[in-house]
C-alpha positions in Angstrom: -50.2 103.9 7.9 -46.7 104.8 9.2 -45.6 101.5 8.4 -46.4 101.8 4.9 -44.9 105.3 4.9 -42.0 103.9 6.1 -42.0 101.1 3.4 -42.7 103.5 0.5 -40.2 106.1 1.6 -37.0 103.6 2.1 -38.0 102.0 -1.3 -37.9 105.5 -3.2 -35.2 106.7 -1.4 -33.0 103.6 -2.9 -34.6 103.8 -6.1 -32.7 106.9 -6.2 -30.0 106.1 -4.7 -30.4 108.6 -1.9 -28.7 107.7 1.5 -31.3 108.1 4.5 -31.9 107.7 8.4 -35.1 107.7 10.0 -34.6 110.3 12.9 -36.8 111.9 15.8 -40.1 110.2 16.8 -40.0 107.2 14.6 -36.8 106.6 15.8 -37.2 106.9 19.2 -40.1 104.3 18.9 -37.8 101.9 18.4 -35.0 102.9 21.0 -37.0 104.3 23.3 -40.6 104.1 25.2 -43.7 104.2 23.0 -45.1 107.4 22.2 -47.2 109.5 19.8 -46.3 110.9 16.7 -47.9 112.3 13.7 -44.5 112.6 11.1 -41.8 110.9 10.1 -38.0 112.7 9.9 -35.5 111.5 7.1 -32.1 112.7 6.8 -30.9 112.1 3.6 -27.3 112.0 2.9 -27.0 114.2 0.1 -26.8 118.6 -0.3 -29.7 120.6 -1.5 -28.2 119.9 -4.9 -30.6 116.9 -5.0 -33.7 118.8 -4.5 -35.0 117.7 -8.0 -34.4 113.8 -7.0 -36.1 114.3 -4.2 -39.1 116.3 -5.8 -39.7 113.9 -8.4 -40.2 111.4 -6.2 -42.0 113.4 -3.7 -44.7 113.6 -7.0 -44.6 110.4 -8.3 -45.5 109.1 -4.3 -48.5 111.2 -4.3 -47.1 113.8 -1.1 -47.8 117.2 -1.1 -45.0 119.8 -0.7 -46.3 121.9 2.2 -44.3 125.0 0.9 -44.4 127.6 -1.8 -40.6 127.9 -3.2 -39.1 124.4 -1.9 -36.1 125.5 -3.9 -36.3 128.7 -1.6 -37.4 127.1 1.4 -34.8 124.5 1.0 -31.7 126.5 0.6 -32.7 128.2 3.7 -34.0 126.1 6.0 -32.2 122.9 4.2 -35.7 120.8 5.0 -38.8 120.0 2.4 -41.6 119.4 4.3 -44.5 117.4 2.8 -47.5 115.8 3.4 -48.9 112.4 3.1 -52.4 113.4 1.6 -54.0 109.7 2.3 -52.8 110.2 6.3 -51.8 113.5 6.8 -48.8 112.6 8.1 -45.9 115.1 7.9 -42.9 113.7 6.1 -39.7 116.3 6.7 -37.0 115.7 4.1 -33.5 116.7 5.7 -30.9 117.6 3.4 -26.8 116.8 5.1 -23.8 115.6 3.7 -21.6 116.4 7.0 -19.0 114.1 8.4 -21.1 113.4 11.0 -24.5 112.3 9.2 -22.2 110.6 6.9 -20.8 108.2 10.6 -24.6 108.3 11.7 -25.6 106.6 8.1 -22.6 104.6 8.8 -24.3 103.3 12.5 -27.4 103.3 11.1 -29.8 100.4 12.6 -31.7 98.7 10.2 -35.6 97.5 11.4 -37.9 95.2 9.3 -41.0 97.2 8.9 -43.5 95.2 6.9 -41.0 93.4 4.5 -38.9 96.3 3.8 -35.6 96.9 5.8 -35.7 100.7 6.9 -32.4 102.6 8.3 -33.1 104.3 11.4 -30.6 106.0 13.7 -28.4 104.0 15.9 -29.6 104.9 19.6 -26.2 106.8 20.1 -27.2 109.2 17.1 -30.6 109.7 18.0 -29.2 111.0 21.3 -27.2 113.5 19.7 -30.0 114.5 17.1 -32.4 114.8 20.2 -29.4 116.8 22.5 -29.0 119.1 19.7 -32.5 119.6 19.3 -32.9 120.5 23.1 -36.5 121.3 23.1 -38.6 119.2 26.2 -39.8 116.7 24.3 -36.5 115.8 22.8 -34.9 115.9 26.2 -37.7 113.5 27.3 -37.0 111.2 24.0 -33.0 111.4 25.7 -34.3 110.0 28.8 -36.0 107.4 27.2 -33.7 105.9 25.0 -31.1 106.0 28.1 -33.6 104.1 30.0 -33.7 101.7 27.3 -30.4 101.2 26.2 -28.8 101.0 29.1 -24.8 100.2 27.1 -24.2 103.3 25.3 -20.9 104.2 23.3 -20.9 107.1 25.7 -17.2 108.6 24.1 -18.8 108.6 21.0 -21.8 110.9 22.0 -19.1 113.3 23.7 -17.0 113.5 20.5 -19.8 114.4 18.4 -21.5 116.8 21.1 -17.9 118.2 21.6 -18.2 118.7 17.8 -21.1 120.1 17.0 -21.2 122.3 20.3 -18.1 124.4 18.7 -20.2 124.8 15.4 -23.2 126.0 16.8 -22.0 127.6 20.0 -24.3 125.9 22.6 -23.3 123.8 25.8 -24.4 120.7 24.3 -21.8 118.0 26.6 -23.1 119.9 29.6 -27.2 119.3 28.3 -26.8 115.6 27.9 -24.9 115.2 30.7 -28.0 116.8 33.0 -30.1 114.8 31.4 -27.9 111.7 32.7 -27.8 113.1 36.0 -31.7 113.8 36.4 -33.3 110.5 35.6 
């Protein structure tokens, strides 16, 4: 079922010309250790601004928005979350056109699934998704993927944590670099 999520949501994506990386638990399936999970994450590289794009095609795959005012919703939370009625899996729609999504998209690792090619965060991103993130289970995904990829591009997680740490505020060099230290 995920892989035919996974197919269906990288062919709509391009039919709309709608840049996208698979992020969180999918991802970490493929640079990490096996583990369960019921949804699937997209980033899309594009602003809020394509919110219709992404609605249209939301109804013409058969998935149910899972909110009242996605306009609303959106411009607040800057996710659409839906539902995959046939599955109920969660789909979560991510709405960023920052320089740094914009590299990540750039890294991206491409997977066959089925006979579709699907985009999913280089290991390196999915770090810095997961660091930023910070809650156990994404510090447990970090571990995994460290175990599993064991040549990292270890300036470029530092740059972007260095980054994004003086946007938000939060200690985020110091998280990952615990993480490191503790396995």
């Amino acid at each position: 079922m995920f892989e035919r999520l996974l197919e269906q949501i990288a062919a709509e994506l391009a039919g709309r010309a709608i840049p996208y990386l698979i992020v969180g638990g999918q991802a970490v399936l493929v640079h990490g250790e096996p583990r369960l999970t019921r949804d699937i994450d997209i980033t899309l590289g594009v602003d809020a601004d394509r919110l219709d794009d992404l609605l249209t095609i939301v109804e013409r795959a058969g998935w149910k928005v899972l909110v009242q005012n996605p306009a609303e919703f959106v411009q607040k939370t800057m996710v659409l979350p839906c539902e995959d009625a046939a599955s109920a899996i969660r789909l979560d729609f991510i709405f960023s056109n920052s320089a740094y999504e914009r590299q990540a998209m750039a890294r991206s690792t491409t997977r066959t699934v089925g006979a579709t090619d699907i985009r999913f965060a280089s290991p390196e991103d999915l770090i810095i998704h997961k660091v930023v993130a910070g809650r156990p289970r994404d510090i447990e995904d970090v571990r995994s993927v460290l175990l599993k990829n064991p040549k990292l591009d270890l300036a470029y997680i530092h740059r972007w944590l260095g980054e994004l740490a003086a946007a938000i505020n939060e200690p985020l060099i110091d998280r990952f670099e615990k993480i490191r230290r503790d396995q």
